[in-house]
N, C-alpha and C positions, 0 to 999 in steps of 0.2 A: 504494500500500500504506500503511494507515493504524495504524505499530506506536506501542501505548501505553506499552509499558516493559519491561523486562528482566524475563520470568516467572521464571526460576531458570536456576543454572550448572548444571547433571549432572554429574559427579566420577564416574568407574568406579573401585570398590573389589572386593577379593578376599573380605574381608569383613566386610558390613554392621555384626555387631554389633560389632567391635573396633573399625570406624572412628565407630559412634557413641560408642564411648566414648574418642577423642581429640576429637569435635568441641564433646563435655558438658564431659566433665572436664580439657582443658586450654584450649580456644576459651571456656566457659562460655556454649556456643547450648543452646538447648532440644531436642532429639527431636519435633516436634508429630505425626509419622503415619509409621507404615511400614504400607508397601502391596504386594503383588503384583501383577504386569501378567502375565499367564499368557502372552497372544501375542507381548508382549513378550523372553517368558524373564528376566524382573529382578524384583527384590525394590528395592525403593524407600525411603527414608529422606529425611525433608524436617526441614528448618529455615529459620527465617525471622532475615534479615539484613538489620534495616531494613524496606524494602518489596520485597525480593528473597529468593526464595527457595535454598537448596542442595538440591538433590538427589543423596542418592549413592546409587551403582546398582552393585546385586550378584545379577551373572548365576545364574541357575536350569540353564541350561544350555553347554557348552563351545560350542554351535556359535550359540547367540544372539550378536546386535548386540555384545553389551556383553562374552562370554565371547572373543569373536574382537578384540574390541578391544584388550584386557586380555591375549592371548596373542600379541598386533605388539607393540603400544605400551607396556603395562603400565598400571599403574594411574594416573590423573590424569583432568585435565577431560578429557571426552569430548564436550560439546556448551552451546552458552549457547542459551538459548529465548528468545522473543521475542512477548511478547502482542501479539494483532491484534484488530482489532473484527470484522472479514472475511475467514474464513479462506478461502472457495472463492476469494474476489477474488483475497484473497493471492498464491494458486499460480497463478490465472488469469493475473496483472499479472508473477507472476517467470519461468514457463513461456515468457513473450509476451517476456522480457528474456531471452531464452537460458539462463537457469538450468536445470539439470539437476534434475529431482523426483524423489527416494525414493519420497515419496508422492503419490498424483497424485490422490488423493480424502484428505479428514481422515479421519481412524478416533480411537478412542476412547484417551484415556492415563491417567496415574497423576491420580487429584485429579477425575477425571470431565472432564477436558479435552479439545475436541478438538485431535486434534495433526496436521501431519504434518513430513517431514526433508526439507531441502535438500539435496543432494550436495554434499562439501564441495571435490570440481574444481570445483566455479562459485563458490564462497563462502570465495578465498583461504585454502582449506584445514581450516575451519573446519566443522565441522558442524551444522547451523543447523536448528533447530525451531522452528516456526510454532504458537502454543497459542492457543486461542479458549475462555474462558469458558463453559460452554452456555447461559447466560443472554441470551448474546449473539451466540448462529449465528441463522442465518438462517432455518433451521426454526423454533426457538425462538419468535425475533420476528414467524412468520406464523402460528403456531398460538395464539401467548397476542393476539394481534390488536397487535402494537407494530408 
């Protein structure tokens, strides 16, 4: 597995707009995009930390990822992502290591990514996303001839 860098944390928030305005007006980070992921159920909020992103994610619905997270846990990180050059390889090479797959094909995420989640019983508890670039799947690279 070839990871290039830390794509962003994800932080589950109750809600979006009041946490962008602790993370503006007392962190002094920028807001760059809020986004909706419909199959998701989140509403998305990004900022750039350096060369790392924050993402906070405020559920659209109670029974979403992020609405069931928020109603164990409450509100905090909920997952750190993890850029890869190879996402099918990825889950091929962590699948072949015993990891436990969420997702067991990439599907589409916030920013045009593709993504998928690790279960975080194989991943010391952590819940773990794989994000690929589209510039850089494998479709991608055999349809523009790279």
């Amino acid at each position: 597995m070839e990871i290039t860098h830390i794509e962003h944390i994800g932080i589950a928030v109750k809600n979006l707009d009041e946490s962008i305005k602790y993370y503006e007006g007392v962190l002094g980070l920028k807001c760059y995009g809020i986004e909706e992921v419909k199959d998701q159920r989140v509403r998305t909020a990004f900022f750039m930390v350096g060369q790392t992103k924050i993402e906070l994610l405020e559920s659209t619905h109670s029974e979403g990822p992020v609405g069931k997270f928020i109603a164990n846990k409450g509100e905090g990180i909920h997952h750190i992502a993890f850029a890869t050059k190879n996402l099918n390889d990825a889950l091929t090479e962590a699948s072949s290591k015993g990891v436990q797959l969420i997702d067991k094909q990439p599907r589409k995420g916030a920013e045009g990514l593709n993504i998928a989640f690790l279960h975080p019983k194989s991943t010391n508890g952590v819940l773990t996303e794989l994000c690929e670039h589209p510039e850089m799947s494998e479709d991608y690279r055999t349809k523009s001839g790279y």
